[in-house]
N, C-alpha and C positions, 0 to 999 in steps of 0.2 A: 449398421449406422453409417452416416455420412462420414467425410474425413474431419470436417469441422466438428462435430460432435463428440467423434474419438479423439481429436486432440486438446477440447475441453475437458472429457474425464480424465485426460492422461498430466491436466496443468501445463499442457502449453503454451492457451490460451486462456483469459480471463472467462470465469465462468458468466460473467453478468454485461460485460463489453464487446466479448472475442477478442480484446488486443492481445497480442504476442506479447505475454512475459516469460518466453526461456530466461532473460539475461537475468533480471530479476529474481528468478525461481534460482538460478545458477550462484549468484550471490548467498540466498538466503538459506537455500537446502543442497548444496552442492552437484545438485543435477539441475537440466533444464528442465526436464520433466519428472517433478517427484511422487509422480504414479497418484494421484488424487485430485479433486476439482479446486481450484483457486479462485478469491475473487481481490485482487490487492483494492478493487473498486469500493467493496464494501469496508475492509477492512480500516482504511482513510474515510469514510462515513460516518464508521462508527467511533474512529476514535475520535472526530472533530465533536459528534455530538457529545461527546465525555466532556470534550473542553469546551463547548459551548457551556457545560452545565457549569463548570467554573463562573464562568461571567467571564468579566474584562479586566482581571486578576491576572500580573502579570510574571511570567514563570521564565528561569534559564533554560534556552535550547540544551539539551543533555551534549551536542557535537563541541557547540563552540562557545557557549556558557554567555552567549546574548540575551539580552532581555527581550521576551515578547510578549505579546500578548495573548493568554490560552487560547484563543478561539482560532489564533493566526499561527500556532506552530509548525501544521500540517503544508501551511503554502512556505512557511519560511525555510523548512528544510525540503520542499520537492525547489524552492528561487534557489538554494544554496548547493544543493545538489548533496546533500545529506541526510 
């Protein structure tokens, strides 16, 4: 395989973007590359549809115990940088 492709199965790179998330990966699994396919892409997809399904029910950011609204958590904590 190509080098992009190996560094997709390796979580280097997002499996569904190819963005570079070692730092990400570094944070969350202590390596940059946690030897398996990542997609942080999907992973914010899916949890925004969760909170889509809530409605417009408004819930605390679990960081900093703001009020938002479910559908909007996902942008409140990538604006906040948490």
């Amino acid at each position: 395989m190509g080098e992009i492709a190996d560094m997709m199965l390796e979580g280097l790179l997002d499996e569904e973007t190819g963005e570079y998330i070692g730092d990400k990966n570094l944070e969350k699994y202590g390596s940059e590359a946690p030897g398996f396919p990542i997609s942080y892409q999907r992973e914010a997809r899916e949890t925004e549809d969760k909170l889509r399904k809530l409605g417009n029910s408004k819930i605390k950011c679990p960081i900093c115990n703001k009020q938002v609204a479910a559908v909007g958590l996902t942008q409140h904590r990538r604006d906040k940088g948490h």
